[in-house]
C-alpha positions, 0 to 999 in steps of 0.5 A: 522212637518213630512210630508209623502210623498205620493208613486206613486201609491197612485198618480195615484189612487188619479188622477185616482180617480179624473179623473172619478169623473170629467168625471161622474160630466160631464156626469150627467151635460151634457150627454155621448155624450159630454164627452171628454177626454180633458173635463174631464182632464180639471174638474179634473184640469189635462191635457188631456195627463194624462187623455189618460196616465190614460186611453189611450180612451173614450171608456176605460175610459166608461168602466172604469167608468161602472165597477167602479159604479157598484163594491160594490153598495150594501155593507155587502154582501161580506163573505155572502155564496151564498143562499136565505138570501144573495139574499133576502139581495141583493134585499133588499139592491139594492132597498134601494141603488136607494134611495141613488144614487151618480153621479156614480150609476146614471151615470152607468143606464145612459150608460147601457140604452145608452147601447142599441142604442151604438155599442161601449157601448153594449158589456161593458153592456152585460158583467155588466149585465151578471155578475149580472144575475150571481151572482143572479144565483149563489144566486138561484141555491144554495138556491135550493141545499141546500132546502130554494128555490123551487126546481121547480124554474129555476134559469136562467129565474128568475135572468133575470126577478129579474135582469130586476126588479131591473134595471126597477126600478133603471131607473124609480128613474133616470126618476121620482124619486119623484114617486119612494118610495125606502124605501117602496118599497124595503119592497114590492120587498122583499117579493114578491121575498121571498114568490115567491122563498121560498120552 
């Protein structure tokens, strides 16, 4: 019998994998603040100097972590063309997604609200959320270009008061999550947004 033998970078990405998984595991148990990187080596059974070697801090392996959780949480929107549908369909989708958070979606709300009283957190955050609030802008300014979104709405204000929606509800599943009807609810929060935005 043939074996393969796995290449080093698969190595890495394989204990890469491992060492956020721990670190997000420990995190959803016991919090941020009780995180350390010789906890996390320690869950994923690898020494703290990999963890380091991995990378090199707490802070960048928060960072890591923020970066890791929020990539692709809402899948089928890449090849979309930026517009109403492929908004509509983020909306829909990210509603939807809350319904189903793994360790990592939920542990990325726990740093973005940690965010706010973090000096070392905030910056990371300020960028997540940034990228977000553009994406949704992206999403509006081209809608309005091409007639399928009022021309009268302003896409700056807009994706800020979507992108706080779509976070206020995320951290109200974290907090109270059995009075939070995703499936419902993600029908509601499409609509409205579709009859608000429509041209």
């Amino acid at each position: 019998m043939t074996t393969t033998r796995r290449t080093q970078a698969q190595r890495r990405a394989e204990a890469e994998a491992a060492l956020l998984r721990a670190a997000a595991e420990l995190m959803d148990e016991q919090g941020v603040r009780s995180l350390t990187l010789a906890r996390v080596g320690e869950r994923a059974g690898y020494s703290r100097g990999l963890v380091t070697h991995h990378f090199g801090s707490k802070q960048a392996l928060v960072e890591r972590l923020a970066h890791t959780a929020q990539a692709g949480f809402v899948p089928g929107l890449d090849g979309l063309p930026p517009g109403l549908d492929r908004l509509l369909r983020l909306i829909d989708g990210y509603v939807g997604q809350l319904g189903r958070m793994n360790v990592l979606n939920r542990i990325f709300l726990l740093l973005w609200a940690e965010a706010a009283t973090s000096p070392d957190l905030a910056p990371v955050f300020r960028e997540r959320s940034e990228a977000f609030r553009s994406d949704l802008r992206e999403d509006l300014t081209a809608g309005i270009a091409e007639g399928t979104i009022r021309p009268d709405v302003s896409p700056d204000e807009t994706a800020t008061a979507l992108f706080a929606q779509l976070r206020g509800i995320g951290m109200q599943q974290l907090v109270d999550p059995a009075h939070i009807d995703t499936d419902r609810l993600r029908a509601h929060v499409t609509e409205h947004w579709r009859r608000a935005l429509i041209a």
